[in-house]
N, C-alpha and C positions, 0 to 999 in steps of 0.2 A: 566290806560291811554290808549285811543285808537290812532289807527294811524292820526286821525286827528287831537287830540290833541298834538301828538308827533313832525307832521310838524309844528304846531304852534310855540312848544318847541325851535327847530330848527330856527325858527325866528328870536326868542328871542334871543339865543344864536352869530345870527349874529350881533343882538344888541348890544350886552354887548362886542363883538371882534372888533365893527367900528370902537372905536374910538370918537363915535360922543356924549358918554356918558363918564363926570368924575365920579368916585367911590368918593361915602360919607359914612356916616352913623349914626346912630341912627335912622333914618326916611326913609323913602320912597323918599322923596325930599325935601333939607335942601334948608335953605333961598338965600342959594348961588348958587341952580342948582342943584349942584354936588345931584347924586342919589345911593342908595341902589340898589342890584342886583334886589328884587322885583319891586323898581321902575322903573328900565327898561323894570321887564318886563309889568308892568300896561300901562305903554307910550306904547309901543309896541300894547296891543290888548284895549288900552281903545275907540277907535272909534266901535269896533267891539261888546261892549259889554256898549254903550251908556254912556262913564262917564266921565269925565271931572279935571280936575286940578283945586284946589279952594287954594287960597292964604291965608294962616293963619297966627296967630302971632307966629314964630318964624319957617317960612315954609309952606309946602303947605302941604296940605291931597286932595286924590282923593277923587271924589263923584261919586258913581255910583247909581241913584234914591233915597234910603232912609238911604243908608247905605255910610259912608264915614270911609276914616284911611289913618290911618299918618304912620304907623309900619308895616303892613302886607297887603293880597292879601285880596281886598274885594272878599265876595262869585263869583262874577260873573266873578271875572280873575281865581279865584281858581278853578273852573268849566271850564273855555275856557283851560285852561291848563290840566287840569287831573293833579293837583298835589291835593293829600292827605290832606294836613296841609296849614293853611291860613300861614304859614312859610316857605313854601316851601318845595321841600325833602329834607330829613337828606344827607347831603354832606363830603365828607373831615375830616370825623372824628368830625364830629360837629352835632348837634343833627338838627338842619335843615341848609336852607339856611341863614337866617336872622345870628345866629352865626358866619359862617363861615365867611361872607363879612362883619361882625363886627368887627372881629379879626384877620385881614389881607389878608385874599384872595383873590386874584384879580377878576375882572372880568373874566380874560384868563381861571384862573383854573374853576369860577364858571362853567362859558359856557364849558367847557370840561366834567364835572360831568355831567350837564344835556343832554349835548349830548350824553353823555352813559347812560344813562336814556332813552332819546328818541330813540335812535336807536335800544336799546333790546325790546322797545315799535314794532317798524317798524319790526323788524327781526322775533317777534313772529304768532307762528302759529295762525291761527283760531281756537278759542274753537268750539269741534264736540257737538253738540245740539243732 
C-alpha cells in the first residue's frame, strides 16, 4: 500500500465511523441498503474508479466496466485501495475483511484495523533505490 492509497483507506474508514452507513451482510449491498464493510468502501471510491451500483434480484452488485460483484472488491476498488485480496485484509483474527463483518464486527472495530493498516502505510520510510 502506498501513501496514497493509505489516505484513501483513511476515507473509507471515516465512512464506515459516520454513521451514514447500516452494517449488513452476506453482500456488498443487501436489498434493504444496509451494506458490508467492502461495500462502503466501493460507495466511497466508485465515482473515482467509474462504477456504478446496479440493482439485482435479491440486492445490488457494483459494476465497474466489464467486471461486476455482489461479495467482494472489484479489481479497480482493490487497486485504488492497495489492499492485497479482493476480501480485504485479514482483520481481527479473521482471515480477511469480508469474515470479520460477517461475524460481528462492527464497523467501529473494522475502520480501526484499517486505520492501523493505513497509518503504518503513512509512518513508513521510503525504500532506498
Amino acid at each position: 500500500m502506498i501513501k496514497t492509497q493509505a489516505r484513501r483507506v483513511l476515507r473509507v474508514c471515516k465512512a464506515l465511523r459516520s454513521g451514514k452507513y447500516a452494517q449488513g451482510t452476506g453482500q456488498l449491498r443487501c436489498r434493504d441498503g444496509k451494506m458490508c464493510c467492502l461495500g462502503v468502501a466501493q460507495d466511497v471510491c466508485k465515482k473515482a474508479i467509474g462504477a456504478l451500483w446496479s440493482k439485482v434480484q435479491g440486492g445490488w452488485e457494483l459494476v465497474a466496466g466489464k467486471e461486476k460483484s455482489k461479495c467482494c472488491l472489484v479489481s479497480a476498488a482493490q487497486k485504488w485501495l492497495g489492499f492485497a485480496s479482493d476480501c480485504g485484509p485479514p482483520i481481527l483474527g479473521y482471515g480477511n475483511s469480508i469474515a470479520a463483518n460477517d461475524n460481528g464486527k462492527t464497523f467501529q472495530q473494522i475502520a480501526a484495523a484499517w486505520e492501523r493498516i493505513a497509518r503504518k502505510a503513512l509512518d513508513a520510510k521510503p525504500k532506498k533505490k
